[in-house]
N, C-alpha and C positions, 0 to 999 in steps of 0.2 A: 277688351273693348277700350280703347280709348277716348280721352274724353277733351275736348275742341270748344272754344271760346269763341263766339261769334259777337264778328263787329259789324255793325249794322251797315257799312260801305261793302263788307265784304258778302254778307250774303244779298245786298241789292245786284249786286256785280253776279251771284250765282246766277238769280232769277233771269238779270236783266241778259244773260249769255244763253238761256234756255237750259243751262245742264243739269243732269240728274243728280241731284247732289249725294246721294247712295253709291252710284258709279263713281263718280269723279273724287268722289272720299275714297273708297275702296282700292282706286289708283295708287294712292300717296300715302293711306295713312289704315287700311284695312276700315273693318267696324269700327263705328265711332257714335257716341253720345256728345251731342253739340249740348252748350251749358249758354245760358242765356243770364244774362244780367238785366238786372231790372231799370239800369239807365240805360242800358241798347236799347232794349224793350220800347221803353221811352221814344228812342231815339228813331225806331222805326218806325211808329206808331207816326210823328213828324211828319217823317218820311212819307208816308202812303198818304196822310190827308194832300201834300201839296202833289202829288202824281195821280193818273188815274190807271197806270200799271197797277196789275195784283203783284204783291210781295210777296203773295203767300205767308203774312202773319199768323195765322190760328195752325197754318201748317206746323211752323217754326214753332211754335210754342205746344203743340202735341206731342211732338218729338225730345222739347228741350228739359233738360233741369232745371229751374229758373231762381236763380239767388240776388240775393242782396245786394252782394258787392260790399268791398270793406267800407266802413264809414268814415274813416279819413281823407277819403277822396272822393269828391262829386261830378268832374267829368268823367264820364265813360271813359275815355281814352284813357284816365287815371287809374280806374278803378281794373282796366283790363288789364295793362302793366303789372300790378300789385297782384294779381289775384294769377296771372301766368308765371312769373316769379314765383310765388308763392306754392304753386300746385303743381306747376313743371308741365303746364298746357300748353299748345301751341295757340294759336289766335289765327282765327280766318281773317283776313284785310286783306285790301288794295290800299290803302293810307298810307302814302310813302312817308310822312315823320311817325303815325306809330307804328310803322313798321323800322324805322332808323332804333326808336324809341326799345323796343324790344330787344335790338340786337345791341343795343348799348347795355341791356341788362339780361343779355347771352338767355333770351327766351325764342324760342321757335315761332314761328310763324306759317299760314298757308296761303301764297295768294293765288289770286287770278290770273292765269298768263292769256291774254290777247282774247280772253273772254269764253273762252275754248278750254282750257286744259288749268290743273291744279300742280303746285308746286311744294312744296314740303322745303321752309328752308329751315333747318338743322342746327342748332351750336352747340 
């Protein structure tokens, strides 16, 4: 089972595309344990009060392992960089610079292509 770092643009982009995200992982990446940080967490939490879309939060967090995040870094986007590096995770996003950001530090990434299909990119 592998294990996937979710950003909170990335899995808004799941919801907001209708996919299943069991399917649409199962495509790209087999079985997977999505790992949630507790500034995404945060950051979805944002998220859902300014929309009146479901996120599906309590979903996301049934499913996730939910950690810390190292303490040297306080943006999310900081904290996701550090901790995919570090664990050799890929990261779900659609964030075109932290997705630059990743591949500047040869970490994998999955994004959303046209809202419909999952992409697995690789280095």
């Amino acid at each position: 089972m592998s294990k996937v770092l979710i950003d909170a643009c990335g899995w808004t982009a799941i919801i907001e595309g209708g996919l299943n995200v069991d399917l649409a992982m199962a495509d790209v990446i087999g079985t997977f344990e999505p790992v949630l940080l507790k500034r995404v967490l945060q950051e979805l939490e944002m998220i859902q009060e300014k929309t009146t879309s479901p996120l599906l939060i309590d979903f996301l967090k049934s499913r996730s392992e939910l950690i810390a995040g190292p303490d040297e870094a306080n943006h999310p986007d900081d904290q996701l960089v550090i901790v995919a590096s570090q664990q050799n995770w890929p990261v779900l996003t659609v964030d075109r610079k932290l997705k630059q950001r990743l591949v500047e530090m040869n970490c994998s990434y999955i994004e959303v292509m046209s809202g419909q299909n999952l992409r697995l990119v690789s280095l």
